[in-house]
VOKE-749765 format. One record per residue (C-alpha): residue in one letter; x, y, z. Coordinates in steps of 0.02 Angstrom, whole numbers, plus 50000, padded with zeros to 5 digits. Example, Ala and Ser with C-alpha at 12.3 -4.5 7.8 and 13.67 -1.06 7.14 Angstrom:
2
a506154977550390
s506844994750357
// end
This chain:
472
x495224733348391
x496884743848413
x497704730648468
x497414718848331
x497764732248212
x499444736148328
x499784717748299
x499514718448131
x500694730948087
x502054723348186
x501844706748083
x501794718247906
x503524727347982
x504284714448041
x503914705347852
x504484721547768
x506284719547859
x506434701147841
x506054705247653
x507424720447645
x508774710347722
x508364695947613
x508404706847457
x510064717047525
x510894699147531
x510344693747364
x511184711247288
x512774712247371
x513114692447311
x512764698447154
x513894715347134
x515544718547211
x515144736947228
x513594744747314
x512554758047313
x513214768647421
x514354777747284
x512684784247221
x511704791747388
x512334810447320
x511004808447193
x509504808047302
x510224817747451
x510614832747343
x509024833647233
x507954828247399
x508684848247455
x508494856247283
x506634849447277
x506074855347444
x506784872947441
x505944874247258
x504204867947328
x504334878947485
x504184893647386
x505394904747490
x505854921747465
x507554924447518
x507754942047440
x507834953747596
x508774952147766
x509684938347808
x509064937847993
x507424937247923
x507634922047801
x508194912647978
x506604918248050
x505524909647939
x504404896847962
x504324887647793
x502824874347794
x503774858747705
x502594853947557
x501974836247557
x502764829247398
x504674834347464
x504254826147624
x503774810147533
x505404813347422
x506304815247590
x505644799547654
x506024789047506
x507674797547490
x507894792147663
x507704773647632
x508534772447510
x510164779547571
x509664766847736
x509584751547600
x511104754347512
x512094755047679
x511104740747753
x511804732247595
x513514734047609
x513384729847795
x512684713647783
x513904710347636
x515174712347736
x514614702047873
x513934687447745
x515254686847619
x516684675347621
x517934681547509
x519574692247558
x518914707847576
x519984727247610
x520284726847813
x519454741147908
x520454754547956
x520184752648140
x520634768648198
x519054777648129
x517964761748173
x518214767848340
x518404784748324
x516874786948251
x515904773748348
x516544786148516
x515914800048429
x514204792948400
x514074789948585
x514624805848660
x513594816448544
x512214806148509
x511844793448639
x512354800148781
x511554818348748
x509754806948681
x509854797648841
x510604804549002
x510654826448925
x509484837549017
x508114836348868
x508154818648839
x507664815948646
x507464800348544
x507604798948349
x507724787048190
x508614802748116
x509924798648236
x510574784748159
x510564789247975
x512284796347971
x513044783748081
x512354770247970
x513054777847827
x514634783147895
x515014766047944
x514624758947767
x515934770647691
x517054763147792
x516714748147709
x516964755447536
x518444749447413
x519744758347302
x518694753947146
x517104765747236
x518174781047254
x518094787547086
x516224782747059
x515904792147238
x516894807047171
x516114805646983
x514254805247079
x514594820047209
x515344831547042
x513694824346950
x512334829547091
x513244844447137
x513254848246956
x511304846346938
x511034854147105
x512144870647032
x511104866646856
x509354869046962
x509884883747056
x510304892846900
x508834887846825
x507734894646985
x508614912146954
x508114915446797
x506484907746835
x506134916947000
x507864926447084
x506934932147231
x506954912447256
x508944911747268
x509664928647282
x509554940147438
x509824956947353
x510204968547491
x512014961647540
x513484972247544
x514984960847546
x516954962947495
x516614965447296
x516004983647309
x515024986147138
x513944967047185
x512574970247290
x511674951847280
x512194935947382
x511964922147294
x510954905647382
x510444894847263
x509264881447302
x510524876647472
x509994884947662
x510904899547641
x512334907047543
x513724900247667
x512954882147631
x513214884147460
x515014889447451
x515834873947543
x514564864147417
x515474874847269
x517124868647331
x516954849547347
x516174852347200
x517864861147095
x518934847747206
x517924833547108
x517884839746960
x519664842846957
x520054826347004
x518814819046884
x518424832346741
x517144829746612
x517904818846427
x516714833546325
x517844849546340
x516294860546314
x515474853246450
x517034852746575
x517194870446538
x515224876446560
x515354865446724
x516804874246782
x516324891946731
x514514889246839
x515644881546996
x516704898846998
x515244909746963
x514294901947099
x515664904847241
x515884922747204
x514234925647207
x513724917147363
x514864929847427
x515694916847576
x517274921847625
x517364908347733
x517354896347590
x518504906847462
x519864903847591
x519374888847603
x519364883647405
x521454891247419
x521804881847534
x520964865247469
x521744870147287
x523514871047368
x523374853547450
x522724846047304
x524164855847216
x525694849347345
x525164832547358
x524664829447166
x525924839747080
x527394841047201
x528704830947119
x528454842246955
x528154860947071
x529754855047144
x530684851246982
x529904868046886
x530614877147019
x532674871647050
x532584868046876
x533944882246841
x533974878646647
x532304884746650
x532074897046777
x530434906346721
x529394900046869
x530624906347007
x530834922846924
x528784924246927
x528584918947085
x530194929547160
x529434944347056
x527684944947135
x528174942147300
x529284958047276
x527764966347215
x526434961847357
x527854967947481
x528194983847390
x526344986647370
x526014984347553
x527424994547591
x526675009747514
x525005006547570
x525655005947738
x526605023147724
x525345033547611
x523755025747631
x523115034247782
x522595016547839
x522275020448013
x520765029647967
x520085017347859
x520205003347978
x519485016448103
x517945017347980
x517795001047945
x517694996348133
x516255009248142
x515175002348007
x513934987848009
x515244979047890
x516544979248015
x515324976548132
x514894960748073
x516704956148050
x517194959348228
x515464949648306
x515744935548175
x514084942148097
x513354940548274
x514034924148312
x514824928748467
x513144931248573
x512644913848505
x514404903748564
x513984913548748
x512064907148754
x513254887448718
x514354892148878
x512914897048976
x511934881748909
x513594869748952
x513754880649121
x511984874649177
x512194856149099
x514464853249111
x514264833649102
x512934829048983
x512434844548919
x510814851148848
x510284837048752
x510124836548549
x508374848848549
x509474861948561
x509174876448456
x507424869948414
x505924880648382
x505314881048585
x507514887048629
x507644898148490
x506074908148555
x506654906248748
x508334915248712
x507464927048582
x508644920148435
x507424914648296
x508804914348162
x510114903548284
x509664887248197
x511314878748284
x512864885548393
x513874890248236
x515364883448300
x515614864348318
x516514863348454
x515304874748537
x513834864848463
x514724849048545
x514864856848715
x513234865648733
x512244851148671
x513334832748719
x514284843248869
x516164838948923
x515804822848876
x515394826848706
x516814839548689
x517984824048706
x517164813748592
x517464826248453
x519134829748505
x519494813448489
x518624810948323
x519374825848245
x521144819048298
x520874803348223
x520184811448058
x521604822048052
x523024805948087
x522084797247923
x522024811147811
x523824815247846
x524244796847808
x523094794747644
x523394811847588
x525074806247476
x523964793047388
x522344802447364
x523414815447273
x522834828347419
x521094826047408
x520864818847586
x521764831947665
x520954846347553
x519174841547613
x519644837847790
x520474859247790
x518874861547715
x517964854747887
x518894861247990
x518654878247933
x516804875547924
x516894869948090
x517434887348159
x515574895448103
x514644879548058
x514244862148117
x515014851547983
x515064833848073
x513264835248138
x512674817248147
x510984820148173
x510214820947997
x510954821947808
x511154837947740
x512524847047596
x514004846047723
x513574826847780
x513794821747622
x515744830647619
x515924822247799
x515334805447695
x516484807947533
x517924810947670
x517514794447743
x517464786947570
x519034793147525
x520174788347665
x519534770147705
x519874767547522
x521644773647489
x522204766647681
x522954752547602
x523804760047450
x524644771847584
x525114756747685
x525804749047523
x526884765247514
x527554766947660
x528244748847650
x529074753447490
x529724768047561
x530524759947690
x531454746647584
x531974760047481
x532654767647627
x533544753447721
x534814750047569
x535344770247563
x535684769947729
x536784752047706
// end
């Protein structure tokens, strides 16, 4: 009887995929751009929904909000499984529209079709297969799938991608707000002492934890500043909950991080008219600003220096559990050496991908160490030297495209790849074993480059004829 019912199932699967691909054709001949613009939607409210249904309480110690075990309720794991296929249909689509369509069609940028595809092996097949835990997943291949369908993406699918990441963010920022007034034990740990002395709350929302939230916060501003709101009132209210929401998740991590992303988006979008404001001698306010507070800051340091009895303080400081934390990385030293240890035992292959699951996390006596915190350390620990390499060489080539798009995306390529690579001192930003907030930054990146690859091209040709004349 099992078998029959065995072969049954295989006949209604097999059916069920003939039917998908069959339906993915029939869209993609029908509509030059896909779905994949619009996988933010589901993703993000797929998290909001199943931190609202798990009824947390995230009000006391962080430690303690790692430690718990929160029983997933039924209807977000059915949300998370539909969310799931559909983000797996609308890459599907564009696959097989690539590979069955017949018109011209944007080349690939090659580079990251290999980088990427190197990646996928060192850190996920070759840790599933030949690491010391051997581990086997569909999860696995969701974020490959859709990284490679970004790469497929066109210039027209930039600005919906951006338009639907501000738009789920947006709702996702809308819900969390809504959950604090509702119930702020819910989304606010209340017994945080951070850099703002009289602000005593941390701020998570509906994300993992407060340092999830912030990086969420500034792809967030980045989109919206690239593509604000037409109602004023609303750009504004959208805006005002963006800031509000990164100084009170209290991630100082991330306010670097949203400086540094503003200034790139600031060079490489406004540099032409920074650079005229400022040798522009018949108006010289700007220079005389700028000249005037760096005078200031120096002066001001200067004193502090001389009368502010500032060995003491940082003497203090080093004492307290503040500094503490500041020194340790908030304890994220002792995690990076259990990753040495774990890539001493396993150099080649490493651990395997169960790393820092429920069984390893009680074994080392680290409930709360959900992942290295580190991705280079999550790399080596987990993939070994092998998948050290891999992201290396991934990162590299990430960097090379950004740096080459970054002109034509107006800085926006280059401000979200500084904002991965400073999540990826603490965090584990290119994880490519599941979708989560920072995936979907890893995806927009994707987005973003393939698309404006060609309009860079296109410039650097016309810079060069512009060039060869001048130097006639």
């Amino acid at each position: 009887m099992s078998e029959i019912l065995f072969g049954l199932f295989a006949v209604v699967a097999a059916l069920v995929v003939v039917f998908v691909i069959a339906l993915s054709i029939h869209w993609g001949s029908k509509r030059e751009t896909g779905l994949v613009p619009y996988v933010f939607y589901p993703v993000f409210l797929s998290i909001a929904v199943a931190a609202i249904l798990s009824n947390r309480d995230v009000s006391g110690d962080e430690l303690q909000m790692g430690m718990q075990a929160l029983a997933r309720h039924p209807a977000s794991s059915w949300f998370g499984r539909l969310t799931s296929l559909f983000v797996i249909f609308a890459c599907g689509e564009r696959i097989l529209h690539r590979l069955t369509t017949r018109d011209k069609l944007q080349p690939i940028p090659m580079l990251l079709f290999w980088a990427l595809f190197v990646y996928f092996l060192s850190n996920i097949v070759s840790p599933a297969v030949l690491g010391r835990h051997t581990n086997v997943s569909h999860e696995y291949l969701y974020m490959f799938l859709a990284g490679y369908a970004a790469l497929l993406m066109t210039h027209k699918e930039v600005d919906l991608s951006v338009i639907s990441m501000r738009n789920a963010t947006l709702l996702f920022l809308v819900l969390s707000a809504a959950v604090f007034a509702w119930k702020p034990n819910m989304v606010v740990n209340r017994n945080y002492h951070g850099l703002i002395p009289f602000l005593s709350i941390r701020y998570t929302g509906l994300a993992n934890h407060a340092n999830s939230l912030g990086p969420m916060v500034v792809v967030f501003l980045l989109c919206l500043w690239r593509k604000p709101y037409g109602w004023r009132p609303l750009n504004l209210f959208a805006w005002g909950l963006g800031l509000g929401s990164l100084l009170l998740a209290q991630s100082k991590t991330s306010w670097i991080a949203c400086f540094l992303c503003f200034a790139c988006v600031a060079y490489f979008g406004f540099r032409e008219q920074i650079k005229e404001r400022l040798f522009d001698y018949r108006r010289p306010q700007l220079s005389i600003v700028g000249i005037f507070c760096f005078i200031l800051l120096c002066t001001l340091g200067m004193l502090y220096v001389m009368f502010g009895n500032i060995d003491a303080k940082l003497a203090h400081f080093a004492t307290s559990s503040e500094g503490s934390d500041l020194i340790s990385l908030t304890g994220r030293d002792v995690i990076w050496q259990v990753a040495l240890q774990e890539w001493h035992k396993n150099p080649v292959f490493g651990y395997g991908l169960p790393l820092w699951d429920d069984a390893f996390r009680i074994s080392i006596g680290m409930p709360y160490a959900t992942h290295a915190h580190s991705q280079f350390y999550q790399s080596l620990a987990s993939a070994g030297t092998i998948g050290a390499i891999g992201l290396v060489l991934y990162a590299m080539a990430l960097l090379y495209a950004c740096a080459r798009t970054a002109r034509a995306s107006q800085g926006l390529s280059m401000a979200l790849f500084v904002l991965i690579a400073i999540r990826s001192i603490s965090e584990v930003p290119l994880s490519l074993t599941g979708f989560a907030a920072e995936a979907m930054t890893h995806l927009l990146l994707l987005i973003i480059v393939t698309a404006y690859f060609p309009v860079a091209d296109k410039q650097a040709v016309r810079a060069r004829k512009v060039r060869v004349p001048g130097m006639a």
